[in-house]
C-alpha positions as CSV (number, residue, x, y, z in Angstrom):
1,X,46.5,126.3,74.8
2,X,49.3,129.2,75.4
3,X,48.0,131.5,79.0
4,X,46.2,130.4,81.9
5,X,44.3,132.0,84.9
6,X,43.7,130.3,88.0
7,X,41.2,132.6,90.2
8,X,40.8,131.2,93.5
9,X,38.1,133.4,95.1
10,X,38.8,132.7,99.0
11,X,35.6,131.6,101.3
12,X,32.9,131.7,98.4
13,X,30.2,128.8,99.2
14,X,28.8,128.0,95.6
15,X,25.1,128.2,97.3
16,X,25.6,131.7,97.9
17,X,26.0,132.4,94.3
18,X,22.8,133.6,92.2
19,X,24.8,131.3,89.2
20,X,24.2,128.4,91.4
21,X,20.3,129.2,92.6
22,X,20.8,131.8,95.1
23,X,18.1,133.7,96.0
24,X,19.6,136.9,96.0
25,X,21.3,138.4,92.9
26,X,24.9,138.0,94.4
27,X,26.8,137.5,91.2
28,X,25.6,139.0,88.0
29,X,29.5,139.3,86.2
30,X,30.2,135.9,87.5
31,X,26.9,134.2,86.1
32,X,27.7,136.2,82.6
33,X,31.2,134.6,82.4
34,X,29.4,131.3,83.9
35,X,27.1,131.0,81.0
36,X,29.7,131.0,78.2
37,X,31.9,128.4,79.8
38,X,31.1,125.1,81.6
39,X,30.3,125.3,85.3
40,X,30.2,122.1,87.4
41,X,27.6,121.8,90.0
42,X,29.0,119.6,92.1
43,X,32.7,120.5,92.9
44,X,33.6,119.4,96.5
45,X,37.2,120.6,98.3
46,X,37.9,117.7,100.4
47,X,40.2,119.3,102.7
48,X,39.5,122.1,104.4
49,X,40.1,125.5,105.2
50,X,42.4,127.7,103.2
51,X,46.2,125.8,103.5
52,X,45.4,122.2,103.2
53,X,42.6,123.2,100.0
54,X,45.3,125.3,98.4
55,X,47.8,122.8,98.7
56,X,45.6,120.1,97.2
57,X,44.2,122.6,94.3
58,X,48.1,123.3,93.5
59,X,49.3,119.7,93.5
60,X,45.9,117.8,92.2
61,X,46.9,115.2,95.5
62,X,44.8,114.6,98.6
63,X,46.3,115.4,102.5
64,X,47.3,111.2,102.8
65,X,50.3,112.7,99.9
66,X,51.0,116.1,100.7
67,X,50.3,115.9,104.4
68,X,49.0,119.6,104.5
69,X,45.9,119.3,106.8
70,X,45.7,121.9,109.6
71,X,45.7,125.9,108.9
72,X,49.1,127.2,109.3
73,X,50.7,124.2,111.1
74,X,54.8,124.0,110.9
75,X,54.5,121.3,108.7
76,X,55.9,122.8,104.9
77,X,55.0,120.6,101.2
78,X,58.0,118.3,101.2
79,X,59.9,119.5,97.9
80,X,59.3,116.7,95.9
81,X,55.5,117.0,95.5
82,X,55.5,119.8,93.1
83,X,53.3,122.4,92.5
84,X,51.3,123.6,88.9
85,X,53.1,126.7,89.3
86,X,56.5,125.1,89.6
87,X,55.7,122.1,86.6
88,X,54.6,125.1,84.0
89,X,58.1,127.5,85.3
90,X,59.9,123.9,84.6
91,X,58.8,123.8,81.6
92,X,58.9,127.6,79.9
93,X,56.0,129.1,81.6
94,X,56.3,132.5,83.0
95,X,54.1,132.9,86.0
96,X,53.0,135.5,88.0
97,X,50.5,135.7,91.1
98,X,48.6,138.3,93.2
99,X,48.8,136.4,96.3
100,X,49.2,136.8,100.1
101,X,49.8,133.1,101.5
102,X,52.7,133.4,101.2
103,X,54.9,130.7,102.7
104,X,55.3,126.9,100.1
105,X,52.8,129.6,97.9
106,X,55.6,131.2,96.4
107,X,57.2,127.8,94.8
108,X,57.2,128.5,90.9
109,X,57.2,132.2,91.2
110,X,60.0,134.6,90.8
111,X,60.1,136.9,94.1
112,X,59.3,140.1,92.0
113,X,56.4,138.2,90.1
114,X,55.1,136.9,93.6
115,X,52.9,139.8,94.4
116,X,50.6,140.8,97.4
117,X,48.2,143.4,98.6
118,X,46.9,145.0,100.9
119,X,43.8,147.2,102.2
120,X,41.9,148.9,105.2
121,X,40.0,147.1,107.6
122,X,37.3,149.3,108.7
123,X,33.5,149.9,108.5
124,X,32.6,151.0,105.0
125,X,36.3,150.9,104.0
126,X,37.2,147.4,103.4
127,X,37.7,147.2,99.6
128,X,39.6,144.4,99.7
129,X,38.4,143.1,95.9
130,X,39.8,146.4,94.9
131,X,43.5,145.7,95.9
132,X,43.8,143.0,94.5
133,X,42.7,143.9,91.5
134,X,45.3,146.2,91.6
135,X,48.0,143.5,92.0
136,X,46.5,141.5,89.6
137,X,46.2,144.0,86.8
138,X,50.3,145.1,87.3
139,X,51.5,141.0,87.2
140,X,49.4,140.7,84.0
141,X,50.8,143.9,82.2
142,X,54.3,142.1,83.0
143,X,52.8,138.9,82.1
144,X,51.6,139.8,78.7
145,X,54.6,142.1,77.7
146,X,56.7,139.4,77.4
147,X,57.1,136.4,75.2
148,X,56.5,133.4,77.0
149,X,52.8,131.8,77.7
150,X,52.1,132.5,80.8
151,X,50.1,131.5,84.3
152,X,48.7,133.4,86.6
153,X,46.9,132.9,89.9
154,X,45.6,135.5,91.2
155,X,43.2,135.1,95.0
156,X,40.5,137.5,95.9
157,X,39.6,137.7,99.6
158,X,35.6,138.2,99.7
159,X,33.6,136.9,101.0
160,X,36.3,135.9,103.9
161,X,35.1,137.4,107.5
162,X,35.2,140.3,108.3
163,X,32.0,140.6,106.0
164,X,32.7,145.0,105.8
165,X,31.7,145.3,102.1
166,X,31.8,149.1,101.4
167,X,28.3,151.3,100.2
168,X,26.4,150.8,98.2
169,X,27.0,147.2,98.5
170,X,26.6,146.9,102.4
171,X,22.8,147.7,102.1
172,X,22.1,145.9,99.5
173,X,19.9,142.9,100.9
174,X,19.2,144.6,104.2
175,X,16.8,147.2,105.4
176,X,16.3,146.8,108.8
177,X,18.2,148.1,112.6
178,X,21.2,146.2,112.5
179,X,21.6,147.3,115.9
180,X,18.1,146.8,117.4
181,X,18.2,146.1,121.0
182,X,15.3,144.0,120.9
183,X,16.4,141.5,118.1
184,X,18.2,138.8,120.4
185,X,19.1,136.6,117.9
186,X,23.0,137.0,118.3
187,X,22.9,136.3,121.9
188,X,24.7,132.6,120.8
189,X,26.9,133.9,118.4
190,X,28.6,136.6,121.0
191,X,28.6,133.7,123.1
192,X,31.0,131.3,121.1
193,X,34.2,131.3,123.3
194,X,36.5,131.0,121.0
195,X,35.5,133.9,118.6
196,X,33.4,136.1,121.1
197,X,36.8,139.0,121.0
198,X,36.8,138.7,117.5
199,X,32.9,138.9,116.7
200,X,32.7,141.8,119.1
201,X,35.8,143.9,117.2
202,X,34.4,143.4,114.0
203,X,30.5,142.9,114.2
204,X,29.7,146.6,115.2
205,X,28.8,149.4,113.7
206,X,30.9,152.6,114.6
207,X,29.7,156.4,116.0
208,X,30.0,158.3,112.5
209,X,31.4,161.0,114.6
210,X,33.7,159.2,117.0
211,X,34.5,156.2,114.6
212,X,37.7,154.7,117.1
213,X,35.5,155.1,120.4
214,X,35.0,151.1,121.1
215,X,32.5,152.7,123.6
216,X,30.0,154.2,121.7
217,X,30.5,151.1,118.7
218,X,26.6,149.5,118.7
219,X,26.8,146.0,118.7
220,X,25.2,144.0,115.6
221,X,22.0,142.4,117.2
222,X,20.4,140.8,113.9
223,X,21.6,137.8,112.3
224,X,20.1,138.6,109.1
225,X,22.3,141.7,109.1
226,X,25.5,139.4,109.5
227,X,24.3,136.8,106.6
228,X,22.9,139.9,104.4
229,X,26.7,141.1,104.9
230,X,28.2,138.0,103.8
231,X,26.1,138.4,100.6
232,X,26.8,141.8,100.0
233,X,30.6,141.1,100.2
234,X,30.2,138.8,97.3
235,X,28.4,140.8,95.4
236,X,31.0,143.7,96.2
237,X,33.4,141.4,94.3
238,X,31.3,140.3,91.8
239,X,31.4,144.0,91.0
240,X,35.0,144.5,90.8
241,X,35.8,141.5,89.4
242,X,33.7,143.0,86.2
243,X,36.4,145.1,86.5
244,X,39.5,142.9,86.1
245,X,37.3,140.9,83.3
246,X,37.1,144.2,81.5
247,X,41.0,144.4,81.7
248,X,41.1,140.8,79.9
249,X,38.8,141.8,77.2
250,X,40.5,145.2,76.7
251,X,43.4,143.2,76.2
252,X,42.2,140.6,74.2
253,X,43.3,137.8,76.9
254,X,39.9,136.9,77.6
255,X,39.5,135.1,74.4
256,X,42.6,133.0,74.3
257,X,43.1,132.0,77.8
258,X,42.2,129.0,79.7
259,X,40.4,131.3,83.0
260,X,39.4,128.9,86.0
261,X,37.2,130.5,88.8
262,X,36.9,128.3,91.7
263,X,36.6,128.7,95.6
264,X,39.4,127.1,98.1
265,X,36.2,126.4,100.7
266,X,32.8,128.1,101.7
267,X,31.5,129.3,104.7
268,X,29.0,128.3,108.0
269,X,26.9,131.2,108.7
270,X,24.0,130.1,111.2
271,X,23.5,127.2,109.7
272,X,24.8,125.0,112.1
273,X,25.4,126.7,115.0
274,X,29.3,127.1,114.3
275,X,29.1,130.6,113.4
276,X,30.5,132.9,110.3
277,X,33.8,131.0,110.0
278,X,35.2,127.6,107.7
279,X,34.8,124.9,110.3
280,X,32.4,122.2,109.8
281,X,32.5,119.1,106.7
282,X,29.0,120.5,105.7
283,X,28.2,121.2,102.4
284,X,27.9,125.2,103.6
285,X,32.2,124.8,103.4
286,X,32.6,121.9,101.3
287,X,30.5,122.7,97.7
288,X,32.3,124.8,95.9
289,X,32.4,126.5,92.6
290,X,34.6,125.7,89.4
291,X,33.9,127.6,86.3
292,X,36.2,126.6,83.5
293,X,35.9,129.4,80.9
294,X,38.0,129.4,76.6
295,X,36.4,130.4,73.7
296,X,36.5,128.0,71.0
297,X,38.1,125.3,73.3
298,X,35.5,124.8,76.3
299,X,31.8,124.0,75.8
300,X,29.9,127.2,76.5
301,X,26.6,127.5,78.4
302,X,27.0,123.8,80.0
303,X,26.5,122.4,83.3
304,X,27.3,119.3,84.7
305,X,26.6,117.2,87.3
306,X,28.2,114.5,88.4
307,X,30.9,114.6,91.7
308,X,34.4,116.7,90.7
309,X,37.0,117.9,93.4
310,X,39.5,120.7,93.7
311,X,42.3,117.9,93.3
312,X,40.8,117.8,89.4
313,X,42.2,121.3,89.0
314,X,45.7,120.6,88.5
315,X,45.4,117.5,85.9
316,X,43.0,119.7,83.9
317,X,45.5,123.0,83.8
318,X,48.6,120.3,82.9
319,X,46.4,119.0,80.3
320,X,45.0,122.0,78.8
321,X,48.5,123.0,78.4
322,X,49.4,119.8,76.6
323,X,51.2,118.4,79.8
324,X,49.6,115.6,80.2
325,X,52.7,113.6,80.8
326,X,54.0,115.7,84.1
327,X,50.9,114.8,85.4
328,X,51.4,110.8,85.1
329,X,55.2,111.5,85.9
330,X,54.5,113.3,89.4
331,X,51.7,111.0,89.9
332,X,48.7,113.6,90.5
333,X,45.8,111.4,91.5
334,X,43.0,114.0,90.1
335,X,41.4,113.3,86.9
336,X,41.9,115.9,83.9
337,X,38.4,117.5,83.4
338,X,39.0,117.8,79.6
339,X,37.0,114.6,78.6
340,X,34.3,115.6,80.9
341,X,33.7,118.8,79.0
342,X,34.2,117.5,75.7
343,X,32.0,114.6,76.2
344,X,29.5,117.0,77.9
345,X,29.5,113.8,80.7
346,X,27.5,114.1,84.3
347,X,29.7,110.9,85.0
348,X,32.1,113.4,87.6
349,X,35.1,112.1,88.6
350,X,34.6,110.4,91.4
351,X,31.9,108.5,93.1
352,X,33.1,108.8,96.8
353,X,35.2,111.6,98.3
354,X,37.2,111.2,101.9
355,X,37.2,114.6,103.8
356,X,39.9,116.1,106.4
357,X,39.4,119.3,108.6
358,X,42.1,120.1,111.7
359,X,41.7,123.6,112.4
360,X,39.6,124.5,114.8
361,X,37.7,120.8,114.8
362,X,39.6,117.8,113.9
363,X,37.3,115.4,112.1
364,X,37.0,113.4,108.9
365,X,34.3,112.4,106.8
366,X,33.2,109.8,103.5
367,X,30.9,111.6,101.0
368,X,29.0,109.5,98.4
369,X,26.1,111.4,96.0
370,X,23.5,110.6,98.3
371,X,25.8,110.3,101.7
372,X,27.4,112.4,104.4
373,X,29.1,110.8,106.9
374,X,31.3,113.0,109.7
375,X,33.1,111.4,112.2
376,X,34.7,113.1,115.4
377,X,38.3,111.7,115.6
378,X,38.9,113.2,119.0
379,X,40.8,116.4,119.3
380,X,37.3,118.8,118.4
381,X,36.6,121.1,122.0
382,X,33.7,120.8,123.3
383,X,32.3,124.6,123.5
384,X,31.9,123.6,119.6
385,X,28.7,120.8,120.9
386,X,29.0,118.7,117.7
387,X,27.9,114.9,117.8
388,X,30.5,112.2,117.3
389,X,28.9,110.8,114.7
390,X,26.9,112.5,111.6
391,X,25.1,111.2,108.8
392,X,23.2,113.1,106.5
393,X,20.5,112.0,103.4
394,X,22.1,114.8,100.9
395,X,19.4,113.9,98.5
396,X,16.3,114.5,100.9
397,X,18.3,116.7,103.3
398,X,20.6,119.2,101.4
399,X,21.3,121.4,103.8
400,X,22.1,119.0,106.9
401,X,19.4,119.4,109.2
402,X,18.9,115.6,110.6
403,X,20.9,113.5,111.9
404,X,20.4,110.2,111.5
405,X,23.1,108.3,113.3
406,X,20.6,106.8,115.8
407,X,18.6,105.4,113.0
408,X,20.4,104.2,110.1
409,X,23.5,102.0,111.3
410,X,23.6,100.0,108.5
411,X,24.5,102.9,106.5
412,X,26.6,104.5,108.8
413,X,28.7,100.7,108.8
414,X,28.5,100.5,105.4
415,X,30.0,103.8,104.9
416,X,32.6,103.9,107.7
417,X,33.7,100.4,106.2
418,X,34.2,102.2,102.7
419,X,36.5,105.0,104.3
420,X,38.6,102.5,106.5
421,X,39.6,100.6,103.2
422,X,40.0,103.8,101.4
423,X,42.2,104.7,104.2
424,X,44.3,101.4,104.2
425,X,44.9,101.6,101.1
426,X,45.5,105.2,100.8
427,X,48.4,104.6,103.7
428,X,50.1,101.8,102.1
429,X,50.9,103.5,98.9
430,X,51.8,106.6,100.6
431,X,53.8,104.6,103.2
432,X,53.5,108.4,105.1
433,X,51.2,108.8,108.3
434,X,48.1,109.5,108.6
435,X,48.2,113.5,109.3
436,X,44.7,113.5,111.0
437,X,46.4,111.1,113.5
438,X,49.7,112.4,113.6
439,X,49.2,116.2,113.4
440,X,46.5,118.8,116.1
441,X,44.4,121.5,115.7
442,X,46.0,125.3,115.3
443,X,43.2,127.2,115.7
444,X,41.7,127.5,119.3
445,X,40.9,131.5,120.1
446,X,41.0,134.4,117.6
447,X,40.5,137.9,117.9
448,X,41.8,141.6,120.0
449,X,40.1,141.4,123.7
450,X,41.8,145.1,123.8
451,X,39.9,145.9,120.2
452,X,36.7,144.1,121.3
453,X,33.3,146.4,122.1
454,X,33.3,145.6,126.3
455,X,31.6,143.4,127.9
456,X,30.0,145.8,130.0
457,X,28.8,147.7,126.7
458,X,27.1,144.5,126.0
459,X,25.1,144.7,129.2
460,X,24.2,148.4,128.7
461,X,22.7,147.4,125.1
462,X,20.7,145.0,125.8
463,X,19.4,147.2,129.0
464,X,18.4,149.9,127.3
């Protein structure tokens, strides 16, 4: 295997895509590509959001190694756990990337070949997909012009918040008053404390004719709208990422490169009351996709089941490119999904998976194939109103709804006793501390108050 593309499509829950049994048609160029390559249907990012479950797709090791568990902390990848990018440049790849982390991110690019983006943020104007495919489409021409294989990662930003996918795509599963004063049902969400400046500057829809007048903005007063948007943002990328696949095939890369889609996290939209952001161990922000796509060399048209992780991605990019043996030297604890798809096996790689989140809730969690167990580890704030202790049925509850920490102890013993050796044993061949101990929560209030619809325009809307 000669070139490689790693597409990390930023705060895409695989339930929202119709390639994963959405409802809505969300994906249509992303369920083609899915059906000639083999999609797995349980891919879980352990630690979340966007820092720690980069850092752990990049170096195929969980947070008790590379110690990268909060978003934006000061904390940087010590140097000697090393990056894909970095093992392919070591070893004659040239790589390139349309990226905007910046920061460790950068490791195994050139400056000039580390390239981001930008785009407008406002109502109907937000063509965010479009940028980067901009970025990507120049670091490929340079990619392919030379003589080298190659790697490239390139990250799209839908479906992250704001959700302002441009027309057509912005109607697309909504027909209703976005802005009806009698729909109450986003009382709660304006009510979240630590997002209520944010929510207000961005869910609102503008006066066509006096667009920067926060006065006359009409607050967004249906929920539906708000998950509808989420949707549509997707599907807005879907769209233009037809467009960057087109690139591939006019170039006649799409048939000889090794092209992994995958997600870093998902995203909570009403769910569970935690509101249109990446907090939360559910499976909203926890499931989601890997498509691994090469004519000839990857199964098409297969599915598997079985439990895989985002730590898997590195191993299987090391061994695709014939690597195997950095990934035993630099000891990357993922499994190589090459056997998987050969074999056509549901076995997955892993039976139990330990999860980390210290953003804006700092809590950990054990998931088996049938369990979910949260626990609160004492730093989450309290406006959040989430138990200490969660356990879900995944088989009988999918989607989280019950609780049964009062009623199954056994289990949740059972389960905390598997994490605590996990843990143990996790810590004594790390010798390193354990960064949900060690390290706190960065995130605690976002948003403009000065760029926020009023208060008092609140009260008027709802009086009128």
């Amino acid at each position: 295997m000669s070139n490689i593309i790693l597409i990390s499509l930023d705060t895409l829950r695989a339930a929202s895509m119709s390639c994963y049994g959405h409802k809505n048609l969300t994906t249509p160029h992303l369920d083609r590509i899915a059906a000639q390559s083999t999609l797995f249907e349980t891919c879980i990012s352990p630690h979340i959001p966007t820092h720690p479950a980069h850092t752990t797709m990049f170096t195929g090791k969980d947070v008790l190694t590379h110690q990268i568990i909060t978003q934006g902390g000061n904390l940087n990848l010590a140097l000697d756990v090393k990056t894909v990018p970095e093992l392919l440049s070591d070893t004659g790849y040239f790589t390139v990337a349309a990226d905007n982390l910046g920061r460790w991110f950068k490791r195994g690019f050139a400056d000039d070949l580390y390239r981001g983006y930008k785009w407008e943020m406002k109502y109907h104007n937000a063509r965010k997909a479009e940028a980067v495919n901009q970025t990507a489409m120049d670091v490929l021409d340079i990619a392919r012009s030379q003589d080298k294989p190659w790697f490239a990662f390139l990250h799209y930003w839908d479906p992250h918040t704001p959700y302002l996918p441009p027309p057509p795509f912005e109607r697309m599963f909504y027909s209703g008053d976005e802005c009806d004063t009698n729909n109450r049902s986003m009382d709660a969400v304006y009510n979240c404390e630590p997002f209520e400046h944010y929510f207000r500057q961005w869910m609102c829809t503008p006066d066509p004719s006096d667009p920067d007048n926060l006065q006359k903005n009409r607050l967004w007063t249906d929920r539906r709208y708000v998950n509808a948007q989420y949707d549509a943002s997707i599907a807005y990328m879907d769209a233009s990422l037809a467009s960057l696949f087109q690139y591939l095939r006019d170039h006649d890369i799409m048939d000889e490169t090794l092209l992994i889609i995958t997600a870093d996290h998902g995203e909570e939209l009403d769910e569970h009351e935690l509101w249109y952001d990446h907090h939360g161990l559910y499976e909203t922000n926890c499931h989601v996709p890997l498509i691994i796509h090469c004519p000839g060399v990857v199964a098409a048209g297969q599915r598997l089941e079985g439990i895989v992780t985002l730590k898997d991605i590195a191993p299987t990019i090391l061994d695709y490119a014939g690597l195997s043996d950095l990934a035993e030297r630099e000891q990357v604890e993922g499994t190589s999904l090459r056997s998987l798809i050969d074999s056509r096996s549901d076995a997955g790689t892993t039976e139990a998976i330990y999860l980390t989140e210290c953003a804006w809730m700092k809590k950990r969690g054990w998931r088996t194939e049938k369990w979910k167990l949260i626990v609160e580890t004492g730093e989450t704030p309290e406006v959040y109103n989430t138990p200490e202790i969660e356990l879900y049925d995944l088989e009988e509850d999918p989607d989280e709804i019950y609780n049964l920490a009062e009623e199954a102890s056994t289990v949740i013993r059972r389960l905390q006793a598997q994490m605590e050796d996990f843990l143990t044993r996790r810590l004594a061949e790390t010798g390193l501390p354990d960064p949900t101990e060690a390290q706190s929560i960065t995130m605690r209030r976002i948003g403009n108050r000065e760029r926020a619809v009023p208060r008092e325009k609140i009260i008027e809307q709802e009086n009128r």
